[in-house]
Phi, psi and omega in degrees: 000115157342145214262304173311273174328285201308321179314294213288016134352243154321308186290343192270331178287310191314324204272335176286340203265000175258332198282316177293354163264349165320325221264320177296002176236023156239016164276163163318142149260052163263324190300351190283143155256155171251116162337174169261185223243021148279151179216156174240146192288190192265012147288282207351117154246118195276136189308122174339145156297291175207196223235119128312156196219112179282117172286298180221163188214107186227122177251113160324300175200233190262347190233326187293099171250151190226128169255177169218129153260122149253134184257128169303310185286008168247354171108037193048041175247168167294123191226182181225155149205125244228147183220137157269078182335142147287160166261114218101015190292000178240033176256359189212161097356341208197047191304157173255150194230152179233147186247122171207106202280124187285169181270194194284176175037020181260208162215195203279336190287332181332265195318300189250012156288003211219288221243186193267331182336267175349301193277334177301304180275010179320328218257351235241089184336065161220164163228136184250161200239127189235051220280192319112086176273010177072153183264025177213354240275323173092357188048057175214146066049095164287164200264331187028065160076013186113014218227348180038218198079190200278175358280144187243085174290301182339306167281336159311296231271283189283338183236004156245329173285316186279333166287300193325309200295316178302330196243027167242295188231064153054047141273127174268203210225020155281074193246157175219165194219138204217059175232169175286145191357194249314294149009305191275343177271329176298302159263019133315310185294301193282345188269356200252359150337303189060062163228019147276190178204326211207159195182139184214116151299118157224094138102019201273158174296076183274005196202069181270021183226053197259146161321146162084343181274329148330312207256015178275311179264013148290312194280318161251052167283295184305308216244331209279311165249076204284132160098338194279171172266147186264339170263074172255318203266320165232037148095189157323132176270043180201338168260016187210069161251001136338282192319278171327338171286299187334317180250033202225096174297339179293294184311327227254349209260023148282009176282309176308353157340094188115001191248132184281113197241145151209153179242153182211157138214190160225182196231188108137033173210164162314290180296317167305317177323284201269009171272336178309282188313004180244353142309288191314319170295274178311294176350313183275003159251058175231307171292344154318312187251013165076044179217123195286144179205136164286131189213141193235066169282132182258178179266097187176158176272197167264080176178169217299344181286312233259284231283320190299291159299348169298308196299313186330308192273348192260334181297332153310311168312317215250347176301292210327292178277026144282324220038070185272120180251000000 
């Protein structure tokens, strides 16, 4: 497919699949349901599943370390992940870390191919973490037909990717978590976990069981994974709708308590119009339930320029509560 052809694609799913998430923040919010009300702290760190296996290991440049994994949780295939060393990274053990996850149809390469991330954290005692979320993958456990198996990025990501870095590469157990649309709903989702201490949604999925948004991440399963089944990844959204809470930051978001919160979107486009508003809607169940969240509507589209000046306004926030210097 033409390069050309393949954009306005792509932009006609991105942009059908907000409006209809757009229809969920003009209901009640009584019509909404809430997760449930446990949390775990954020020092928790979870046992390995099983052993991941680093395969090849390459430093890019002085800070750009890049591994390949084969993962159990992924059916033993290979993935990536890219790390920005702090300077001075073999003098400590115990690094404070920022996680910061791409968007649908992106890689692992995303954040410092597109954005500024390199000059920012240059200065900054952390090390970020960038892993390879698949290009339709939801930062979930697919459900595959009741029967589960891979790809499980979610176990990948927290119980085999997240041990490693600690017991490998100097990640310490100080983490905040960060992404763009699919991204930002992948960290929401790992912060209601409680292995985070910090967590920033820019333009991120925040409601996937609103009427009409089902048939959103159908459409981008198909072009994000040409050929996959889309209830592959959480079943039906109305006979497997558990399922589907489960993975839903709006139900989830008593989990976040305790969590250093910022929401972000824009506005003066289609697709920015209604990822604002469905910020806005979370946000107003996140205060609904008495959880403080930092927040930013803006002037601005959908894309890496933005996403870019977001981590910027979000980043004090979130080196704080690593105690990140």
């Amino acid at each position: 497919m033409a390069p050309r052809l393949r954009g306005c694609l792509v932009g006609a799913v991105v942009a059908g699949g907000l409006f209809l998430l757009g229809l969920v923040v003009l209901l009640p919010r009584g019509a909404q349901r809430a997760g449930p009300e446990t949390t775990a702290p954020a020092s928790v760190t979870p046992s390995p599943s099983s052993a991941a296996e680093v395969v090849d290991e390459r430093r890019l440049d002085e800070r750009r370390l890049e591994l390949t994994i084969r993962s159990p949780a992924l059916g033993d295939e290979t993935t990536k992940v890219r790390l920005l060393l702090p300077r001075g990274w073999e003098s400590r053990r115990d690094w404070p870390v920022l996680w910061l996850l791409h968007g649908g149809l992106d890689d692992h390469t995303s954040w410092t191919a597109r954005t500024d991330v390199a000059a920012l954290t240059r200065d900054t005692g952390v090390m970020v973490v960038m892993p390879d979320g698949g290009r339709c993958g939801s930062y979930s456990d697919w459900w595959n037909g009741g029967h589960g198996g891979p790809p499980r990025w979610e176990t990948y990501h927290l119980r085999e990717l997240l041990p490693l870095l600690e017991s490998r590469y100097r990640a310490g157990r100080d983490r905040a978590i960060a992404g763009y649309s699919m991204g930002g709903q992948g960290a929401m989702l790992y912060a209601a976990k409680g292995l985070f201490k910090a967590a920033a949604s820019f333009s991120g999925a925040v409601n996937i069981t609103a009427p009409g948004v089902p048939q959103a991440v159908m459409a981008g399963t198909t072009v994000g994974c040409f050929g996959t089944d889309w209830k592959r990844v959480w079943g039906d959204p109305e006979e497997q709708r558990q399922v589907w809470r489960a993975h839903n930051p709006y139900d989830l978001a008593e989990k976040l308590k305790g969590v250093e919160l910022y929401v972000a979107a824009g506005e003066g486009d289609l697709v920015e119009d209604l990822a604002n508003r469905a910020a806005r809607s979370f946000a107003a169940r996140l205060d609904d339930l008495g959880i403080p969240v930092r927040t930013h509507f803006y002037r601005g589209g959908h894309n890496h320029t933005y996403w870019q000046r977001e981590l910027h306004r979000a980043y004090p926030m979130l080196v704080s509560a690593i105690g990140a210097r």
